[in-house]
C-alpha positions, 0 to 999 in steps of 0.5 A, a space after each residue: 591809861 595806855 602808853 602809845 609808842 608813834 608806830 601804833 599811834 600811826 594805826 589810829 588814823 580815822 581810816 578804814 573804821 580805825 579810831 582817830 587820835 593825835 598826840 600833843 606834847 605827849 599826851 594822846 587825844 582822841 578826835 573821833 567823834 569830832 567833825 572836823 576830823 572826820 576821816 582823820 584829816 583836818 582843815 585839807 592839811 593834818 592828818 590823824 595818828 601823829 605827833 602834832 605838836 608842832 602844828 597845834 602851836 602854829 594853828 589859829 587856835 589855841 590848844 584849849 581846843 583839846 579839852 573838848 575830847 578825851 585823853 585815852 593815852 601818853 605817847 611812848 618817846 622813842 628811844 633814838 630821840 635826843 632831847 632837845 637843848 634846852 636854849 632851844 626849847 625856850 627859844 621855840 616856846 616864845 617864838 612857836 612860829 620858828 617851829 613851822 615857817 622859817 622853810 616855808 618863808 626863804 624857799 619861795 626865793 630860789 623857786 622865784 628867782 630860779 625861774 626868773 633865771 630861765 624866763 629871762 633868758 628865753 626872753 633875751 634868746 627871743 628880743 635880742 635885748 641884753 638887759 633880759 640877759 643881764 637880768 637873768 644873770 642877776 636872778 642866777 645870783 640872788 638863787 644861789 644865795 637863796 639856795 642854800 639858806 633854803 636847804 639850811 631851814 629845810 634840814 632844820 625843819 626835818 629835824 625839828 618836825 619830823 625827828 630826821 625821818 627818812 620820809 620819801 618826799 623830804 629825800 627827794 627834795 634833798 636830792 633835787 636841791 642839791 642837784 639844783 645847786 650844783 647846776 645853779 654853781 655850774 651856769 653862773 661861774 661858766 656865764 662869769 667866765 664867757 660873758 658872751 656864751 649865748 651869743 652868737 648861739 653856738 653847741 655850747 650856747 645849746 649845753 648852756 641853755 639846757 642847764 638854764 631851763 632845767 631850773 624850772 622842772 627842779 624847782 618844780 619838782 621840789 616844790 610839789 614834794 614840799 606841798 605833798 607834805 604840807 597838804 597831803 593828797 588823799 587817795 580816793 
């Protein structure tokens, strides 16, 4: 039975006439023959030639599933991996959920109220009402405190899924989050320290609201890199 390190078992993908294989807690199985995996991609989601542990916990079903393909090899641990703290690793195995949907569940709270933020403020520039302005304020509010617990699971997430991999969409979405929060830091202290900044509308009204609506496109953005990694898209 041969030993796979993660880059050769990248080869194995079901593309290109390639064999499809994935790992699971080191041992590697493969799915080729399975209709399921056909092109080794499974369920709009997983993709062939990883590690997919952290998956196949989380999935519907359970791991016995496996049993019906054969095991052709153990998956090489690379040698930059640490091993897990222990405590950890208890705590992941009795609460698999932990693994996958911490992120997931807190980054839709900045995304909503970072728009919400914005929305209400074209709605209080468009009626005149200043409750919509007072509610956006509040929005601003609740987003930086979403913000960084978003960012918080995100890194735990790269870390524990992803062993820290230098991936492209993962850098981005940092890069944008921590943009987002800084001009999230940056609007509200200048609203707290000029209430009436939006009114009467004024150049620094235009700087203002500039840094308002950038919200929606970063979180935008980083919403569609964080959706790339969760349901990739294939090339035609």
């Amino acid at each position: 039975m041969k030993e796979l390190g993660p880059d050769e078992l990248g080869k194995y993908n079901g593309k290109n006439g390639n064999p499809a294989y994935i790992a699971h807690k080191g041992k590697v199985y493969d799915v080729t023959k399975s209709a399921k995996w056909k092109g080794g991609f499974h369920m709009l989601r997983h993709h062939a030639g990883g590690d997919l542990t952290a998956e196949i916990a989380t999935a519907p079903h359970g791991v016995d599933v496996l049993a019906r393909y054969p095991q052709v090899g153990v998956l090489k641990k690379k040698e930059a991996d640490r091993p897990m703290p222990v405590m950890l690793s208890r705590l992941l195995t009795r609460f698999p959920m932990l693994r996958r949907h911490p992120h997931p569940m807190t980054v839709h709270f900045p995304i909503v109220f970072m728009f919400s933020a914005a929305m209400f403020t074209l709605l209080y520039l468009g009626t005149g009402i200043a409750s919509f302005e007072s509610t956006a304020l509040n929005c601003l509010g609740a987003g930086l405190i979403f913000t960084p617990v978003a960012m918080t699971t995100g890194y735990y997430t790269w870390w524990l899924n992803y062993s820290a991999r230098p991936l492209r969409p993962v850098i981005i979405k940092q890069i944008l989050s921590w943009l987002l929060l800084g001009i999230a830091i940056t609007a509200f202290i200048w609203r707290l320290a000029v209430p009436d900044i939006l009114g009467p509308f004024r150049s620094a009204s235009v700087l203002y609201l500039v840094l308002i609506l950038s919200f929606i496109p970063l979180v935008s953005a980083i919403g569609w890199f964080g959706a790339s990694l969760t349901f990739p898209i294939e090339k035609e």
